[in-house]
C-alpha positions in Angstrom: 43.4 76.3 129.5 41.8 72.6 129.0 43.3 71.1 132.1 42.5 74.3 134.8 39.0 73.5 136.1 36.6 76.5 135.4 36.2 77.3 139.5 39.7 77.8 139.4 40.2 80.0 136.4 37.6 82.6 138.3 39.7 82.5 141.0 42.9 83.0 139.2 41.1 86.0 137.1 39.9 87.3 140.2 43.4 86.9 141.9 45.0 88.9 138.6 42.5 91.5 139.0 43.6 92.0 142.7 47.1 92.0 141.7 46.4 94.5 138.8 44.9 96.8 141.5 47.8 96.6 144.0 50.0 97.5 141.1 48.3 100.7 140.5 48.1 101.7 144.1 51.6 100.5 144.6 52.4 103.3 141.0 50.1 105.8 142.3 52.0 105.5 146.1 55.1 106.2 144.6 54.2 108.9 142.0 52.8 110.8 145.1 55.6 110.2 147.1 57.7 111.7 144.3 55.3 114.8 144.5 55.9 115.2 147.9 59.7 114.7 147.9 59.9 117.3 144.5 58.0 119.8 147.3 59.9 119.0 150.0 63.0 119.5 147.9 61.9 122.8 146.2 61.2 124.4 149.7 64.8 124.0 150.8 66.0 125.4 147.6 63.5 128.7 148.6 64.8 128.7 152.0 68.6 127.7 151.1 68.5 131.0 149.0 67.2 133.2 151.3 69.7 132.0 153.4 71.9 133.1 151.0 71.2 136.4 150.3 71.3 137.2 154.2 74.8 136.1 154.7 75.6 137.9 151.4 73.9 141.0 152.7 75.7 140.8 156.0 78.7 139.8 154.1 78.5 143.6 152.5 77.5 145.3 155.5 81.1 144.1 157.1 83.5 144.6 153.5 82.3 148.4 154.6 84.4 149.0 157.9 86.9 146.2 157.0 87.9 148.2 153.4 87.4 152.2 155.8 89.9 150.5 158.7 92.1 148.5 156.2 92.7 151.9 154.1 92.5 154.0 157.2 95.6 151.7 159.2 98.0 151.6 156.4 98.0 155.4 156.4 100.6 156.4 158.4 101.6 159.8 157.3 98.1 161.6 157.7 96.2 159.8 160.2 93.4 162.1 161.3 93.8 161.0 165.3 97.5 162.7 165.2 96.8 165.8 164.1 93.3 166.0 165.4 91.5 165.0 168.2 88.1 163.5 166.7 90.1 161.4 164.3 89.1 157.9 165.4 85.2 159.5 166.6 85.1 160.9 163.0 86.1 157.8 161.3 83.3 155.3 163.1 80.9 157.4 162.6 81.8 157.7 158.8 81.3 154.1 159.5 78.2 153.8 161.1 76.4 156.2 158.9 77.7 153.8 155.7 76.5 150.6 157.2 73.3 152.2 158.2 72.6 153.5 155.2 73.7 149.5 153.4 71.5 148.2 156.1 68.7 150.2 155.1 69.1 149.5 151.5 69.3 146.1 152.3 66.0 145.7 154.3 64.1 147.4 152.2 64.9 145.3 149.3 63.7 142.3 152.1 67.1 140.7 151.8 67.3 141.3 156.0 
């Protein structure tokens, strides 16, 4: 550089060496905020599927009663509360006892 004084050709590396340094904060800034956004990201994925598996698990604990009272209704011919008096106590507790025993099953497996 014949025609850039040699003052100003300190300044200019010292200017390119300020400029290389703001790069690598500026790289170093954005691979952290990349980190954090990857973290951020993978904790809603952990919590998203626990989220699932509760509404599955409650999803199972109601398919119990619905499928006992869906069978139970369509049977018109026997129904238990017709010929006998404990028909519909005897059914709900049939159902209790089953979702007791699914929610049991299911909180100790920690999906409750």
């Amino acid at each position: 550089m014949p025609d850039i004084p040699a003052d100003v050709c300190a300044y200019l590396r010292d200017v390119a060496d300020h400029h290389q340094r703001a790069n690598e904060q500026i790289t170093g800034f954005g691979e952290l905020v990349t980190g954090i956004l990857n973290a951020s990201t993978a904790q809603l994925s952990v919590q998203q599927n626990a989220d699932m598996r509760r509404i599955s698990a409650m999803a199972a604990l109601i398919a119990v009663p619905t499928m006992v009272v869906g069978v139970y209704g369509m049977n018109f011919d026997h129904m238990p509360e017709l010929t006998w008096r404990y028909g519909y106590p005897a059914i709900l507790t049939v159902i209790g006892v089953v979702c007791t025993l699914i929610y049991r099953a299911l909180r100790r497996n920690t999906w409750l």
